[in-house]
C-alpha positions as CSV (number, residue, x, y, z in Angstrom):
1,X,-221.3,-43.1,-33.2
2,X,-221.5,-41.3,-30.0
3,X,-220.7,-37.6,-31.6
4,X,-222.4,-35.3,-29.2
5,X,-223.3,-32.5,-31.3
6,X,-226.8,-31.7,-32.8
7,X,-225.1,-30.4,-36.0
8,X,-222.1,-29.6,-37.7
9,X,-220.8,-26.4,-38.7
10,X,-222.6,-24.6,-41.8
11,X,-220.5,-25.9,-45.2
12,X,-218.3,-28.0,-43.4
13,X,-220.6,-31.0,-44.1
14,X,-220.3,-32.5,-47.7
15,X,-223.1,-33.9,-48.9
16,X,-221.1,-36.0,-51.4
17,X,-219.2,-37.1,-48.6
18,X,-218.0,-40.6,-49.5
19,X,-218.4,-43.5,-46.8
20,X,-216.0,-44.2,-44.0
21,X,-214.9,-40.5,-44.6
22,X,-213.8,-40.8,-40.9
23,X,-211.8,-43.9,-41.1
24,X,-208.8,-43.6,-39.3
25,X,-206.8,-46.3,-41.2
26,X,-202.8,-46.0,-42.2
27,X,-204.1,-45.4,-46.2
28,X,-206.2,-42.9,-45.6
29,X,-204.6,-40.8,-43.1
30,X,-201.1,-41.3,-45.1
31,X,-201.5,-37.6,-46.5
32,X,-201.8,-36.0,-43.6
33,X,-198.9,-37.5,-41.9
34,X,-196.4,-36.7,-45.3
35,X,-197.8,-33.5,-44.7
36,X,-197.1,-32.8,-41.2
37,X,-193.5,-34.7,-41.9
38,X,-192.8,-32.2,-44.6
39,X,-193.5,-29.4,-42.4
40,X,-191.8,-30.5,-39.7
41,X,-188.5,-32.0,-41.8
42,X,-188.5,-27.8,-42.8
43,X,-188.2,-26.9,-39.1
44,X,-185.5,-29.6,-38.7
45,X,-183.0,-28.2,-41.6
46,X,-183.4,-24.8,-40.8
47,X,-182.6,-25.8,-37.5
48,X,-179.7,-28.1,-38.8
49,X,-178.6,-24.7,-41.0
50,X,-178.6,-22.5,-38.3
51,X,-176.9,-24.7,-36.0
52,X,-174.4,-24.7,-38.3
53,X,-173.8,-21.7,-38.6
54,X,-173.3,-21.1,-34.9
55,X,-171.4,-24.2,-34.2
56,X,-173.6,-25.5,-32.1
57,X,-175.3,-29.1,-32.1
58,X,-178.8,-29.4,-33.2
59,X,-178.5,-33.0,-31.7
60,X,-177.7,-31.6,-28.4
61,X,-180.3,-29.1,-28.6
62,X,-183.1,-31.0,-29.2
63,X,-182.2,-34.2,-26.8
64,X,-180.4,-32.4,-23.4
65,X,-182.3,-28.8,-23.3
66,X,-184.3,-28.0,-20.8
67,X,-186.5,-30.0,-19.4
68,X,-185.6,-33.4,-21.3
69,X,-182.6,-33.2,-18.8
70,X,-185.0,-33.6,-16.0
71,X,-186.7,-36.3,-17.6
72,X,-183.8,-38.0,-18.4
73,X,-182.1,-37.7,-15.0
74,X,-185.6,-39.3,-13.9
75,X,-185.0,-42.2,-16.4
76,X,-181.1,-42.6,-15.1
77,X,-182.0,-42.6,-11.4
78,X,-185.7,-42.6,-10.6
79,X,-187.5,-39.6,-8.4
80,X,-185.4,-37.6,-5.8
81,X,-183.2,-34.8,-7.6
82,X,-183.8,-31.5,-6.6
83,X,-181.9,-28.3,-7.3
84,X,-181.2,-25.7,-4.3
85,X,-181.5,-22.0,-5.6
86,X,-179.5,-18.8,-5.0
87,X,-182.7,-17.6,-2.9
88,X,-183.2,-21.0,-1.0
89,X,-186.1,-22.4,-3.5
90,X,-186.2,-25.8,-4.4
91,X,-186.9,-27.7,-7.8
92,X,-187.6,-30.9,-7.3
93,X,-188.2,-33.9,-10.0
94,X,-191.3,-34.4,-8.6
95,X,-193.0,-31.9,-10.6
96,X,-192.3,-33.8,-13.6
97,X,-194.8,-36.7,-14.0
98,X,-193.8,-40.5,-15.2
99,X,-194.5,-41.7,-18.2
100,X,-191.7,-40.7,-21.2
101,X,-188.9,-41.2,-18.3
102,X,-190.2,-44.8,-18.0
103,X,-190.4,-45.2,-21.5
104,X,-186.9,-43.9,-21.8
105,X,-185.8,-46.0,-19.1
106,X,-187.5,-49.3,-21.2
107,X,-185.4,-48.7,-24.1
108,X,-182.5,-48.0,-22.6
109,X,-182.3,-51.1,-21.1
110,X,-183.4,-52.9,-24.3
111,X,-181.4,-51.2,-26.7
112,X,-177.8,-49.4,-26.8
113,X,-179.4,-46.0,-26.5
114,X,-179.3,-43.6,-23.6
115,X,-182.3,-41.6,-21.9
116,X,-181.9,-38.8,-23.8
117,X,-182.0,-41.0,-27.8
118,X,-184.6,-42.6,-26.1
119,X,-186.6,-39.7,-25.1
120,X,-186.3,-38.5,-28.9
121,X,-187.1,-41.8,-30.3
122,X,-190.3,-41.6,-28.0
123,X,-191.2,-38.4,-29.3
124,X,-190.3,-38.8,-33.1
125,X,-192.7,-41.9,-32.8
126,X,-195.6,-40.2,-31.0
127,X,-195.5,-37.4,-33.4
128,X,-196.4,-39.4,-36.0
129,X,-198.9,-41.2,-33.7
130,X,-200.2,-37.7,-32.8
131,X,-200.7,-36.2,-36.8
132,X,-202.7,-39.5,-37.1
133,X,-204.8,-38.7,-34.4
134,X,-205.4,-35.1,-34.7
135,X,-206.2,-36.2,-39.0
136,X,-208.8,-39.0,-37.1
137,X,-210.5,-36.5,-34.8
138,X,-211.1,-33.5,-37.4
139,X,-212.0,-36.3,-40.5
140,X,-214.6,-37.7,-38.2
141,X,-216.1,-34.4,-36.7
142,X,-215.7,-32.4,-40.1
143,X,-216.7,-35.2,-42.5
144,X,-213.8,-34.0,-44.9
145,X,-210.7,-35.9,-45.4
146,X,-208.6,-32.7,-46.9
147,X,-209.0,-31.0,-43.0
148,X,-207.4,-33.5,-41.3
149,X,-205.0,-33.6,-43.6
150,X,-204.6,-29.6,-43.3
151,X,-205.1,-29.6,-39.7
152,X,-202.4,-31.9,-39.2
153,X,-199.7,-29.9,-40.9
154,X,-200.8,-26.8,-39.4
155,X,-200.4,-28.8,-36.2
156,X,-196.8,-29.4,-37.2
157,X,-196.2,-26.0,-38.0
158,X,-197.3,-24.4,-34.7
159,X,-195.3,-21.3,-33.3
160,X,-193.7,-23.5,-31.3
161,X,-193.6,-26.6,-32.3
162,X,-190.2,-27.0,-32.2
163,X,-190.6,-28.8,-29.2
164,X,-192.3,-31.6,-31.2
165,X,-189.1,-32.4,-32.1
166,X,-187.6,-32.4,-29.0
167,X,-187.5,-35.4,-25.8
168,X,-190.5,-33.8,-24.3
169,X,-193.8,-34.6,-23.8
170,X,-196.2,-32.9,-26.1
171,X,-196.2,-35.3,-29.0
172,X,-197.0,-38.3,-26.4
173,X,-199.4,-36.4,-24.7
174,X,-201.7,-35.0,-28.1
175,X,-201.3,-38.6,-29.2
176,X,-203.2,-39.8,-26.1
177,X,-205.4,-37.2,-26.0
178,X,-206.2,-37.2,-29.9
179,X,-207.0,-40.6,-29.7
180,X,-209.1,-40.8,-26.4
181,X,-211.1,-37.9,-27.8
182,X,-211.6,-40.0,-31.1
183,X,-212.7,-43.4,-28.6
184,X,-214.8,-41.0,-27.2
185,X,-216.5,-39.5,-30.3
186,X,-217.0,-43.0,-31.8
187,X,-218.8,-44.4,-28.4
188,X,-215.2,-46.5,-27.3
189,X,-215.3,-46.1,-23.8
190,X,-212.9,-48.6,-22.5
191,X,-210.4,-47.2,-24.8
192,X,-211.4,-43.3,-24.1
193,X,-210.5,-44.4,-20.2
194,X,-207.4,-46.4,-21.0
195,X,-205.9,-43.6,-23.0
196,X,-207.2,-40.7,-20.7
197,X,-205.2,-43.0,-17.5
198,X,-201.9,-42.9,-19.9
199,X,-202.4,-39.4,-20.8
200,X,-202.8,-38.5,-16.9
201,X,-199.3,-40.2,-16.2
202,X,-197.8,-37.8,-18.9
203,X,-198.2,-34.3,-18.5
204,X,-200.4,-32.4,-15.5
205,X,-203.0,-31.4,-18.4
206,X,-204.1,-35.1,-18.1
207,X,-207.1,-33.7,-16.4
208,X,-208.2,-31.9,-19.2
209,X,-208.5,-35.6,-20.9
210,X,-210.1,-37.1,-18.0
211,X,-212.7,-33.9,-18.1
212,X,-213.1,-35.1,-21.5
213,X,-213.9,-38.7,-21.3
214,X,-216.1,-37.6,-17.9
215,X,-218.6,-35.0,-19.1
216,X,-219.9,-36.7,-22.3
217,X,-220.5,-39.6,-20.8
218,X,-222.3,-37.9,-18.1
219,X,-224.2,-36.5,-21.0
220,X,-225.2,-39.9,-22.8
221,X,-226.3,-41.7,-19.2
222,X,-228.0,-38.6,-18.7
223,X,-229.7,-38.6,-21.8
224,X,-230.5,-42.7,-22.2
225,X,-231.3,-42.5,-18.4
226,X,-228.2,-45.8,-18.4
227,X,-225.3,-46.6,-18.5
228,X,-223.1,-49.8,-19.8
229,X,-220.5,-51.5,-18.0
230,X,-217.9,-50.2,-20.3
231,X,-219.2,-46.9,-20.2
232,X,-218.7,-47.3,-16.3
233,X,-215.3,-48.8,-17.2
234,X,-213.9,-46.2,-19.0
235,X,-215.3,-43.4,-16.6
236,X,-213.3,-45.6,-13.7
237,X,-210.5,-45.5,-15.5
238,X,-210.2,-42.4,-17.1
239,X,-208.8,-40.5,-13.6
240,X,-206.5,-43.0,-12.1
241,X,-203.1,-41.7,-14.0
242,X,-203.0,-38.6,-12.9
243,X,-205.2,-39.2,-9.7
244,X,-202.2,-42.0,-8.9
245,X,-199.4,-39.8,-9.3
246,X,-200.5,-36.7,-7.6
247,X,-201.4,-39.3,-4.5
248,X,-197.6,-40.6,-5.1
249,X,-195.9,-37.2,-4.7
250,X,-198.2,-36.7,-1.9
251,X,-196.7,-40.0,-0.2
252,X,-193.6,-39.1,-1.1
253,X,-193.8,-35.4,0.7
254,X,-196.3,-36.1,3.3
255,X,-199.2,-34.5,2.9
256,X,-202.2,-34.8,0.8
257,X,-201.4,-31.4,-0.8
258,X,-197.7,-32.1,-1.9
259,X,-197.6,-32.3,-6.0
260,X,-198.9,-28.6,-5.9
261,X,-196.6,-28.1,-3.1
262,X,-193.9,-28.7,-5.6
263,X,-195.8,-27.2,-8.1
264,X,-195.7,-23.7,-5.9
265,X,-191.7,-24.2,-5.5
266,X,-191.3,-24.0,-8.8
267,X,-193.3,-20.9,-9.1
268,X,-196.9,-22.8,-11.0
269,X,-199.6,-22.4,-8.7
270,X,-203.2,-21.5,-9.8
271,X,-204.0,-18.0,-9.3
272,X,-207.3,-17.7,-11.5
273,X,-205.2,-15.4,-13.9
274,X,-204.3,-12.6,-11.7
275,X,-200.4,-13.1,-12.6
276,X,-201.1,-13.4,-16.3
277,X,-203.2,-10.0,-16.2
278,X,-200.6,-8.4,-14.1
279,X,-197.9,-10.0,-16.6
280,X,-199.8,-8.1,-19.7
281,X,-199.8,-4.6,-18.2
282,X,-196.2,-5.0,-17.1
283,X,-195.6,-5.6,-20.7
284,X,-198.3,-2.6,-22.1
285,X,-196.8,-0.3,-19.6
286,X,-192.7,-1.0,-20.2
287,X,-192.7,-2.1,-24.1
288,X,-196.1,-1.1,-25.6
289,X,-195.5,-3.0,-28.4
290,X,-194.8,-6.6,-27.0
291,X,-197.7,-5.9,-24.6
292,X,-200.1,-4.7,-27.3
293,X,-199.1,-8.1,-29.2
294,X,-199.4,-10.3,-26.1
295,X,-202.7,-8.9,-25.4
296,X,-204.0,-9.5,-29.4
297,X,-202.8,-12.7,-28.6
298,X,-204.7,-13.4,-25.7
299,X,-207.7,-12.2,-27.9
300,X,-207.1,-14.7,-30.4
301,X,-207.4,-17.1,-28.1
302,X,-210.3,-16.2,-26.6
303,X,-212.3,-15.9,-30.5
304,X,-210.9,-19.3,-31.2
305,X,-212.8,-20.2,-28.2
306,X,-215.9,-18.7,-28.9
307,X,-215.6,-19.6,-32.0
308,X,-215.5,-23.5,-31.4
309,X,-218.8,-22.9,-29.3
310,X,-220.6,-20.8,-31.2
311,X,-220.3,-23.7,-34.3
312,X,-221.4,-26.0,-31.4
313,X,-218.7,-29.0,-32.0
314,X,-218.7,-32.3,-30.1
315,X,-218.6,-31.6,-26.5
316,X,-215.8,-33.6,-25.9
317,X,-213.5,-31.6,-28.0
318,X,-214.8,-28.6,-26.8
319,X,-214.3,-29.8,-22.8
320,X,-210.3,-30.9,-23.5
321,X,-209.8,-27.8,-25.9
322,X,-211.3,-25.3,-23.3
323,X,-209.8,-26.9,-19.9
324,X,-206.1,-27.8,-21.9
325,X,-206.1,-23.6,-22.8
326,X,-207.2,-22.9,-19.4
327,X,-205.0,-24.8,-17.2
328,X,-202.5,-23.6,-19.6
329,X,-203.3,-19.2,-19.0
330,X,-204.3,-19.5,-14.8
331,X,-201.1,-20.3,-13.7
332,X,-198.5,-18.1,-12.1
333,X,-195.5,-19.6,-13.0
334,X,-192.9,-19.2,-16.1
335,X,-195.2,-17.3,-19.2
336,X,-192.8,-17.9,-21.8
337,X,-193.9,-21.7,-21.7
338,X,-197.5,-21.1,-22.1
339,X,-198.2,-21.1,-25.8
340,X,-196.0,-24.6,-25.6
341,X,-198.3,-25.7,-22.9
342,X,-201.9,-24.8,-25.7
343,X,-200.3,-26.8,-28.4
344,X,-201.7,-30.0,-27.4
345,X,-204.9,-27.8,-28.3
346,X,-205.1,-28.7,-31.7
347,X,-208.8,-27.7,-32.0
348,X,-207.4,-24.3,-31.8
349,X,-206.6,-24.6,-35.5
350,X,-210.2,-25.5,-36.7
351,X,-211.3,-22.4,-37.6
352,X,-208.3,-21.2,-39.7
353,X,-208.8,-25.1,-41.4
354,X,-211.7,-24.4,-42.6
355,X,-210.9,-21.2,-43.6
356,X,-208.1,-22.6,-46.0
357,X,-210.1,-25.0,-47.0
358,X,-212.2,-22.5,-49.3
359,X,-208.9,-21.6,-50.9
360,X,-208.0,-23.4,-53.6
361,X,-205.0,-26.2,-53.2
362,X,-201.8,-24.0,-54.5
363,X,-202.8,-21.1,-52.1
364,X,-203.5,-23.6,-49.2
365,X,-200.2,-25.1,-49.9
366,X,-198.5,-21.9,-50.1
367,X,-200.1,-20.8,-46.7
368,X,-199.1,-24.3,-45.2
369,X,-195.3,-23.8,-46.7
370,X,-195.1,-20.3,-45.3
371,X,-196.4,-21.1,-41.6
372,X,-193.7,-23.7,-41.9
373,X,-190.8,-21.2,-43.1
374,X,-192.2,-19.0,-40.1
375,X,-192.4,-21.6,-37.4
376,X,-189.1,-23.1,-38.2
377,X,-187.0,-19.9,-37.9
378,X,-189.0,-19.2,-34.7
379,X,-187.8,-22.6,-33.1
380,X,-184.3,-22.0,-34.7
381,X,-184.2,-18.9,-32.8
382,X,-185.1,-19.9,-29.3
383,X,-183.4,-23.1,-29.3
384,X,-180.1,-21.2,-30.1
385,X,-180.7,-18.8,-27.8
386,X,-181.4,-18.6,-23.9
387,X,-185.1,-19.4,-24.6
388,X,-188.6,-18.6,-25.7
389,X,-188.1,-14.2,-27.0
């Protein structure tokens, strides 16, 4: 078991620790995912409630919002819608990479549902996929069922994780990563590759997966002064999703540069995190209060990070975890979308885990319900209204 850590942190590991403890099987992560479907069915009916009340459709809302009607267009029609803006921008499908619209497009054509039911169906089924693999990775590098099981409804009851009930990406993409990190932490490497390449066709922050499967192994040739062939084959792999699309938008605009070409029309180009610092002191200088809160924020972060280092955790997680929160805060474009774009992040959540795992059950559970409660109403609120407050 290739976990490349020289220890775990202090009282995480049990002693009485039974065998198999990081077993990913159906039985043993069934608690975690009744968890995280609890938490997330709450989100759902206060959605469904609220909805209600405003006459609006929570069906509509969560399958042909945003950008699952890019994705679905994509599905309908293939690549080459673009919308011309008051000022003369662009935004072009191009930005949006390939694999949910394919999958949409699969089932479509197999079943009597449309891109957008498709798109949910995808997402609804990932979810689950994604709980599973968030319980796999956290059993394995804690050594303690009951945190997977905790992580995984905390996952499910992120600020935003409305969205993981949504036809987007993030479920399908923290599946893919959750288990590529877990091939990678048990010394799978053809399977670490595979799942990094289908990650890399999902979502932009498929680097972050390839950097993931990439620097351990660097780690373990450099360490046994070898490597295997499947080592090598999962390394080869890992970069050819998100390598192969980026060189397709380039095709398809001419030039070598053109996926963050279209990137930059739609305002996302990498700035190092000059716009986000500017976007803080906007906010500290015009609403103290919402600037104060965006800058604790930030802080959090940042301790979460150091946090994860300092208790010295497979490298692995700490490589995706650090380059996913990264790519996530150096960009220039829309802010309101960035704590949607950290959720994939799940290691994020570690250190409150383990803090609730010292509690005893009825207070975890009451903690769990009330992060639930608060994440629900939060979703509620910005699908109903123009978008993230």
């Amino acid at each position: 078991m290739a976990l490349t850590s020289s220890r775990y942190p202090e009282g995480v590991r049990e002693p009485s620790a039974s065998p198999g403890v990081g077993s990913p099987t159906a039985r043993a992560a069934a608690p975690a995912l009744l968890a995280y479907a609890g938490v997330r069915a709450t989100g759902l009916l206060i959605l469904v409630i609220w909805a209600a009340v405003e006459d609006r459709s929570p069906y509509t809302l969560l399958t042909a919002r945003w950008d699952s009607l890019w994705y679905a267009r994509i599905a309908e029609g293939g690549y080459g819608y673009q919308v011309v803006l008051e000022d003369g921008g662009v935004h072009s499908d191009l930005a949006f990479f390939p694999l949910l619209p394919v999958l949409e497009r699969a089932i479509a054509a197999v079943t009597p549902l449309g891109p957008g039911d498709a798109g949910l169906l995808v997402s609804q089924v990932a979810a689950v996929a994604a709980a599973w693999g968030i319980y796999a990775v956290t059993a394995l590098v804690t050594r303690r069922r009951s945190a997977g099981v905790l992580l995984a409804a905390l996952w499910g009851a992120y600020p935003t994780a409305f969205v993981q009930s949504m036809a987007y990406t993030e479920t399908l993409f923290t599946a893919l990563a959750a288990w590529a990190l877990y091939a990678v932490l048990t010394g799978r490497w053809v399977w670490a590759g595979s799942l990094a390449l289908a990650a890399g066709l999902t979502r932009p922050s498929g680097a972050a997966v390839v950097a993931a499967v990439w620097l351990p192994a660097a780690l373990q040739v450099w360490r046994a002064r070898r490597a295997s062939p499947r080592l090598l084959l999962g390394v080869a792999l890992a970069p050819l999703g998100w390598l192969g699309y980026v060189v397709y938008v380039g095709v398809r605009r001419g030039g070598p540069f053109g996926y963050f070409e279209v990137q930059g029309e739609w305002g996302n180009g990498f700035d190092g995190g000059v716009a986000l610092l500017g976007f803080v002191w906007e906010n500290l200088t015009t609403n103290v209060v919402g600037g104060v809160g965006l800058a604790a924020a930030l802080a959090l972060v940042g301790w979460l990070l150091w946090l994860l280092v300092r208790e010295r955790w497979p490298l692995a997680l700490l490589v995706y975890t650090g380059v996913v929160v990264a790519t996530s805060l150096v960009g220039s474009g829309y802010f309101g979308s960035r704590p949607r774009l950290m959720m994939p992040a799940f290691a994020l959540l570690l250190p409150a885990t383990l803090a609730l795992l010292r509690l005893s059950p009825r207070w975890r559970a009451l903690v769990v319900a009330l992060a639930a409660l608060a994440s629900g109403c939060y979703g509620a609120l910005t699908l109903l209204g123009p978008g993230p407050p």
